[in-house]
C-alpha positions in Angstrom: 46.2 -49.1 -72.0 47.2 -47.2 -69.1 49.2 -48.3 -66.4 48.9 -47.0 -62.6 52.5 -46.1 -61.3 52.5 -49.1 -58.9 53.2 -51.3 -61.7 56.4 -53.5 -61.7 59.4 -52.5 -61.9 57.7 -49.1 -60.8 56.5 -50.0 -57.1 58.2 -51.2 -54.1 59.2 -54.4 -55.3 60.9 -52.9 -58.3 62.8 -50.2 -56.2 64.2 -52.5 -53.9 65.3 -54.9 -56.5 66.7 -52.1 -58.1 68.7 -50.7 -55.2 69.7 -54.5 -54.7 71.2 -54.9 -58.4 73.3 -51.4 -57.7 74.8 -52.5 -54.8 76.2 -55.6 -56.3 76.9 -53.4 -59.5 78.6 -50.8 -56.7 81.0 -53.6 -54.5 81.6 -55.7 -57.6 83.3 -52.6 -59.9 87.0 -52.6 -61.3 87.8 -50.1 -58.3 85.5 -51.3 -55.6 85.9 -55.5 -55.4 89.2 -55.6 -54.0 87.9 -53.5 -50.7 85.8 -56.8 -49.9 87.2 -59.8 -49.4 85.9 -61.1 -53.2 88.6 -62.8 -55.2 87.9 -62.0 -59.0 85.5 -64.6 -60.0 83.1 -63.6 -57.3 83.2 -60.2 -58.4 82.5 -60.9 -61.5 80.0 -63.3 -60.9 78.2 -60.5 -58.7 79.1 -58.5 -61.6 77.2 -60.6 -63.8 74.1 -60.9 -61.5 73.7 -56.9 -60.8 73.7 -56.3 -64.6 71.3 -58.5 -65.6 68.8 -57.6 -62.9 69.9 -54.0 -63.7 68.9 -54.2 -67.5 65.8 -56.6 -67.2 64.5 -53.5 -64.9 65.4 -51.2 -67.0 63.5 -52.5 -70.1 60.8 -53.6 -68.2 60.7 -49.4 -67.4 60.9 -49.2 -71.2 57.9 -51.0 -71.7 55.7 -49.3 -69.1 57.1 -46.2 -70.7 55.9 -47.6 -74.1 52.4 -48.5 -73.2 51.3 -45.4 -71.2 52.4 -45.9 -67.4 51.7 -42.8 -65.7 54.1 -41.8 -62.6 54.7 -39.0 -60.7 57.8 -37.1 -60.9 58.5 -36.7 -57.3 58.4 -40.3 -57.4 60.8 -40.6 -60.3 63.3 -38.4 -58.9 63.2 -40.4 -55.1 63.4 -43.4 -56.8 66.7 -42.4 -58.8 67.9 -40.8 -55.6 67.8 -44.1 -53.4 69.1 -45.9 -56.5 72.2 -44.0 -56.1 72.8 -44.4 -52.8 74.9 -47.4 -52.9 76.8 -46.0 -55.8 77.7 -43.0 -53.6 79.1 -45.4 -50.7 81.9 -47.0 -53.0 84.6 -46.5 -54.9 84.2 -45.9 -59.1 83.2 -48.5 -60.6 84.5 -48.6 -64.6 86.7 -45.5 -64.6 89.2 -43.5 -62.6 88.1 -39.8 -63.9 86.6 -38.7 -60.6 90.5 -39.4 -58.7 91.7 -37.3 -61.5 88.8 -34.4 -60.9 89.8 -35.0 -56.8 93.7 -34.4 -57.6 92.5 -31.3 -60.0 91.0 -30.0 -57.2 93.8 -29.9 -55.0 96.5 -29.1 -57.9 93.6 -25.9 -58.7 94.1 -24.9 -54.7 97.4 -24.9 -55.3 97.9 -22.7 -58.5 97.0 -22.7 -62.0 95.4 -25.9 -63.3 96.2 -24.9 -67.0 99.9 -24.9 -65.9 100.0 -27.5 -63.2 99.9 -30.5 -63.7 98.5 -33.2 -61.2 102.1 -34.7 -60.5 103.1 -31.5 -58.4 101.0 -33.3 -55.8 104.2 -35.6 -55.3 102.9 -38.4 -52.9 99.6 -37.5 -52.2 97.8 -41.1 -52.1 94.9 -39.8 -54.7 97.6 -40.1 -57.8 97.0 -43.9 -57.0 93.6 -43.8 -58.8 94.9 -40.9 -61.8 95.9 -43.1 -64.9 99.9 -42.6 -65.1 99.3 -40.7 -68.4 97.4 -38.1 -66.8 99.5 -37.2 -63.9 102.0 -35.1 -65.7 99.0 -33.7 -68.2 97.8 -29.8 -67.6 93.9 -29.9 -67.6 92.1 -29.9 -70.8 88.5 -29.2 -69.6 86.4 -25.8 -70.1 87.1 -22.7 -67.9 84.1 -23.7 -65.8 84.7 -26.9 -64.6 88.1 -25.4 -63.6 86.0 -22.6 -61.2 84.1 -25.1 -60.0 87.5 -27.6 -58.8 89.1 -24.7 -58.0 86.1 -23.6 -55.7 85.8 -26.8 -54.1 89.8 -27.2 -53.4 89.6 -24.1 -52.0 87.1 -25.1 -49.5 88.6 -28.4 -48.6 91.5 -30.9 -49.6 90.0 -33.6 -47.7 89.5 -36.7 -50.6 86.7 -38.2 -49.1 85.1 -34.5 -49.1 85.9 -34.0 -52.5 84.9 -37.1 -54.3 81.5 -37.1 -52.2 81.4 -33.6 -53.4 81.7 -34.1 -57.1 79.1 -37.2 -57.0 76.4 -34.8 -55.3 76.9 -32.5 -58.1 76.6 -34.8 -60.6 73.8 -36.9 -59.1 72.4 -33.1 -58.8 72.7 -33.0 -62.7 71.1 -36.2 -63.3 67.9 -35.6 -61.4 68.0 -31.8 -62.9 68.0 -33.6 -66.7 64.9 -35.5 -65.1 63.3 -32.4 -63.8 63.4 -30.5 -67.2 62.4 -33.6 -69.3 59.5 -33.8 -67.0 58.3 -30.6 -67.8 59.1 -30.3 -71.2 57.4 -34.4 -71.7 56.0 -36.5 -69.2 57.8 -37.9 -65.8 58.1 -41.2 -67.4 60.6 -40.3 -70.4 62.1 -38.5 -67.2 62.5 -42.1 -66.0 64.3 -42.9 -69.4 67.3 -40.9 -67.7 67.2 -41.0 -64.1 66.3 -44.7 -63.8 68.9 -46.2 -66.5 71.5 -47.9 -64.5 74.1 -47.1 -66.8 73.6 -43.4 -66.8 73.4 -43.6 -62.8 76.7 -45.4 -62.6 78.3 -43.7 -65.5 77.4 -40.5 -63.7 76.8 -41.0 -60.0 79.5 -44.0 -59.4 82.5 -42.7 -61.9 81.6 -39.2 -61.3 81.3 -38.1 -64.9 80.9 -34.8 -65.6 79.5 -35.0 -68.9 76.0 -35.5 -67.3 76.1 -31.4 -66.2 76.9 -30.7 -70.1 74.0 -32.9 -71.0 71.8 -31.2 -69.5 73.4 -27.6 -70.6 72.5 -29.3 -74.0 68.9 -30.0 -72.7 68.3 -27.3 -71.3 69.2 -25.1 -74.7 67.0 -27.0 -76.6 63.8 -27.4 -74.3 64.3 -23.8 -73.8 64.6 -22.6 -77.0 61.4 -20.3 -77.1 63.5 -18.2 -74.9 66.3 -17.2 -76.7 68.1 -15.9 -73.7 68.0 -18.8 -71.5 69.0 -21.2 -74.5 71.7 -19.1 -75.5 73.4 -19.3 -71.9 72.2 -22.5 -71.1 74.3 -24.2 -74.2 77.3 -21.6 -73.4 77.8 -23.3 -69.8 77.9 -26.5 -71.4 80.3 -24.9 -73.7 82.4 -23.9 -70.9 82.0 -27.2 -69.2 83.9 -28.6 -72.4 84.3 -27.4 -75.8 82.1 -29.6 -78.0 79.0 -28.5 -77.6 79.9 -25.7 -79.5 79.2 -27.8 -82.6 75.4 -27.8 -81.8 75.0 -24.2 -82.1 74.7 -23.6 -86.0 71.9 -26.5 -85.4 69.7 -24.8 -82.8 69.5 -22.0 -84.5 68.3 -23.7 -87.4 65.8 -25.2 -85.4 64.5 -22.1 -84.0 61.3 -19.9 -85.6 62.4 -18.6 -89.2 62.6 -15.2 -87.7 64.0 -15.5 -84.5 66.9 -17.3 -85.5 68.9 -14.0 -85.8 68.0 -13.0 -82.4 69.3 -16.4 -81.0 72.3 -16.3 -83.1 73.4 -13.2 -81.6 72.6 -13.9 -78.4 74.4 -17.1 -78.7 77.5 -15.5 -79.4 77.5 -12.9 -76.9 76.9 -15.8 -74.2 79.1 -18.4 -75.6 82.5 -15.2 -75.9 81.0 -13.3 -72.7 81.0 -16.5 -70.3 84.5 -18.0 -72.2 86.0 -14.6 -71.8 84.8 -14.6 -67.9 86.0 -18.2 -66.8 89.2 -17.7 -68.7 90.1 -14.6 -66.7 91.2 -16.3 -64.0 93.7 -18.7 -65.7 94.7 -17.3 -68.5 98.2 -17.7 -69.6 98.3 -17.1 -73.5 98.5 -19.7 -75.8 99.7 -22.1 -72.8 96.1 -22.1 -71.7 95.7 -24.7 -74.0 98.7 -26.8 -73.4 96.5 -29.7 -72.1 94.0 -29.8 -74.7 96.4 -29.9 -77.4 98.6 -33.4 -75.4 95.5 -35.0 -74.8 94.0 -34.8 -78.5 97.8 -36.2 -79.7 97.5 -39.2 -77.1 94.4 -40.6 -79.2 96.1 -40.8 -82.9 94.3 -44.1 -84.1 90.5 -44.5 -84.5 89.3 -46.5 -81.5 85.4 -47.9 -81.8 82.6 -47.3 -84.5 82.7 -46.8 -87.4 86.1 -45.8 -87.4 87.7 -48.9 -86.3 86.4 -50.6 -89.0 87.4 -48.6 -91.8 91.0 -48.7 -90.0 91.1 -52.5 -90.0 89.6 -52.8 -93.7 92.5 -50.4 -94.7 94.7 -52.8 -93.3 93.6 -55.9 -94.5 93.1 -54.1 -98.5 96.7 -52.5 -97.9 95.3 -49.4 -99.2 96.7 -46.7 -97.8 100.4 -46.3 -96.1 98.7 -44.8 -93.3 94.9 -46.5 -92.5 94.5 -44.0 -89.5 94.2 -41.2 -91.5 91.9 -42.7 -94.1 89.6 -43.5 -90.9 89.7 -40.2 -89.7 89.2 -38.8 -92.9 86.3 -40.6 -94.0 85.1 -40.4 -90.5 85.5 -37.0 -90.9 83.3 -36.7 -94.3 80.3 -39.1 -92.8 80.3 -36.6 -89.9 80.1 -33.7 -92.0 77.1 -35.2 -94.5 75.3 -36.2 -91.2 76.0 -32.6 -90.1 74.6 -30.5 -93.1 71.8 -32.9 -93.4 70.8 -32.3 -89.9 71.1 -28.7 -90.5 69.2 -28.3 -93.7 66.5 -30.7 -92.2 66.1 -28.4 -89.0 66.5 -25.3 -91.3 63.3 -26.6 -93.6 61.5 -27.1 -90.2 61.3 -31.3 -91.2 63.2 -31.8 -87.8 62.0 -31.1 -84.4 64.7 -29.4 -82.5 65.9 -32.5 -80.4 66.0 -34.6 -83.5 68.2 -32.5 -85.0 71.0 -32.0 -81.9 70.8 -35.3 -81.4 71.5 -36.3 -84.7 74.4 -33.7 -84.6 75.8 -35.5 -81.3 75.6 -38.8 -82.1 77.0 -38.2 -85.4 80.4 -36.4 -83.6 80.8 -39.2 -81.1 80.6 -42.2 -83.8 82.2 -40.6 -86.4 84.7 -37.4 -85.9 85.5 -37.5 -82.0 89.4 -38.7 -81.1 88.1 -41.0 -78.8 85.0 -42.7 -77.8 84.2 -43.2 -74.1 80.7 -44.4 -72.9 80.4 -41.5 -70.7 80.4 -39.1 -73.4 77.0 -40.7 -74.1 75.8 -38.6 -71.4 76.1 -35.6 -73.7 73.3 -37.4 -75.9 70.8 -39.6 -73.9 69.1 -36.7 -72.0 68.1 -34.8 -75.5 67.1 -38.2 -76.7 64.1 -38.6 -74.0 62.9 -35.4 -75.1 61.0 -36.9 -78.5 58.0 -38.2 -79.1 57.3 -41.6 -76.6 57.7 -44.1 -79.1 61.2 -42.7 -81.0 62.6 -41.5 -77.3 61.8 -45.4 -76.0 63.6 -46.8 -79.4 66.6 -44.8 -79.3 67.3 -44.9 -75.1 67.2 -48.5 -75.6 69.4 -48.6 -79.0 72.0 -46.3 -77.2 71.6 -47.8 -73.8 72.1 -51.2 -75.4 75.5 -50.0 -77.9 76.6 -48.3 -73.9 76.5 -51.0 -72.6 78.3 -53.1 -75.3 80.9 -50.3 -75.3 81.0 -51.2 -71.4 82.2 -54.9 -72.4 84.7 -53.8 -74.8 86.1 -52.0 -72.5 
């Protein structure tokens, strides 16, 4: 049965309750409650309230998506738009990244931001919202990002300016992600993305870059009949950070059996031609990766999935002097059989090319990444919406649902 786009949660009454449960998502956040005269149980109370409207909405959406609604995508996109509004009026909500992209900014206007660290700032009131072990940490992120802080501190220092700055790029990226699914699906798995709360506070309210290499990721694959565009389209997001690298053997597995040598090259030339480029700039020898190298030893012990398990069971069976390094190990190895199977499936043509990345990246971020943060979910969700309706509605909600139980963890 097919729905008309004016079905709840997708009319006026949906949007509003929808823009209602992120403003109480917005003023009741770690960094945001104590600008309003809530004590702590209010906030959480709100807390409580604006995520439970938030995620009845959201899988109401996944049930219209389910049975057929048809939408629009101009609506889709104003829709996320006005749900992001109140999440662009406050401070973060569960993290403190975008003070530390705001003091980048400003340490990148100042000199080298692979040198630098964001303590050089001495007093400025932004260190307030950096975590302590970041302020005397070099920056560890791609060439890219680092062009694009250092463009913005170059045109302004102002805080306010900067942090609204970064949210309207990344609020840019998230309806972007909804544009491209859109055309490469329907506007409703569009919706999947741009209408989740947890990607539109993940993204919008923290600031989280991750949503602009999501997209570099979706964008490789829906564009992979053009070798060109895929090619460069996956090297930003290389750029952006490192780790989509790891898709690349896989997408060109997935392409055409003979135009997988053509991508292949072309994928190397973009990935060195645009690292060489961004580097320029900054490059100070080995140094360059002074940050990268400090923040990989601050995360020594497995953390969440299946990692964390295997380190407690080490403990408990007294098995091994060191159970870290058991986890990590056989983390390692169930990443790597996940790996080769997802590349010999795409290679055998068994695997559409989204299955197969996303395989891939959720295989990394459960089982070999040094740490896992819900925002690096972001990397995963947008290639997700672009299966088939009934796998991309079962897997949004499996990884919106584990997000958000990673949320209360944390």
């Amino acid at each position: 049965m097919v729905h008309r786009a004016t079905s709840f949660p997708l009319n006026v009454s949906g949007l509003l309750l929808g823009i209602f449960a992120m403003a109480t998502i917005a003023v009741s956040g770690a960094y945001t409650y104590t600008q309003w005269p809530l004590d702590i149980h209010a906030a959480s109370t709100l807390r409580i309230v604006g995520w439970t409207l938030a995620a009845s909405l959201f899988f109401l959406l996944l049930f219209r998506v389910r049975t057929g609604t048809v939408v629009h995508l101009r609506t889709v996109l104003l829709a996320s738009a006005m749900l992001s509004v109140p999440l662009l009026l406050t401070q973060p909500v569960f993290a403190g990244d975008l003070y530390a992209y705001v003091a980048g900014a400003k340490v990148a206007a100042i000199g080298n931001p692979y040198v630098l660290t964001p303590s050089v700032l001495g007093t400025d009131v932004i260190l307030n919202g950096v975590a302590p072990v970041w302020r005397g940490q070099p920056s560890a992120y791609g060439p890219l990002w680092n062009l694009i802080t250092s463009g913005l501190g170059h045109l302004t220092t102002n805080a306010f300016a900067l942090l609204t700055s970064f949210r309207l790029l990344v609020l840019a990226g998230v309806l972007a992600c909804a544009w491209l699914i859109a055309k490469a699906t329907s506007p409703m798995h569009a919706a999947l993305i741009a209408l989740n709360p947890i990607v539109l506070v993940d993204a919008v309210a923290d600031g989280h870059h991750d949503i602009l290499v999501g997209l570099g990721v979706l964008t490789a694959v829906a564009w992979l009949r053009w070798p060109v565009r895929s090619a460069f389209a996956l090297a930003g997001a290389t750029t952006l950070k490192f780790v989509p690298l790891i898709v690349a053997p896989v997408l060109i597995a997935s392409d055409a059996p003979g135009k997988r040598r053509r991508l292949g090259v072309w994928l190397a030339l973009a990935v060195a031609g645009l690292l060489v480029a961004s580097f320029m700039p900054f490059w100070v020898g080995s140094h360059t990766f002074d940050g990268l190298r400090q923040q990989a030893s601050l995360f020594s012990h497995p953390i969440f999935f299946p990692q964390f398990f295997i380190f407690i069971f080490a403990y408990l069976g007294g098995s091994a002097v060191h159970p870290e390094l058991v986890a990590r190990g056989l983390g390692l190895f169930a990443f790597l059989v996940a790996y080769g199977w997802a590349f010999l499936a795409a290679w055998r043509q068994r695997l559409s090319p989204a299955a197969a990345v996303a395989i891939t990246l959720a295989a990394y971020i459960f089982l070999a990444a040094p740490y896992v943060q819900t925002w690096y979910l972001l990397w995963l969700l947008p290639v997700l919406a672009l299966l088939p309706t009934r796998l991309a509605v079962r897997w949004v909600g499996v990884v919106s649902v584990v997000w958000g139980a990673m949320l209360l963890v944390h």
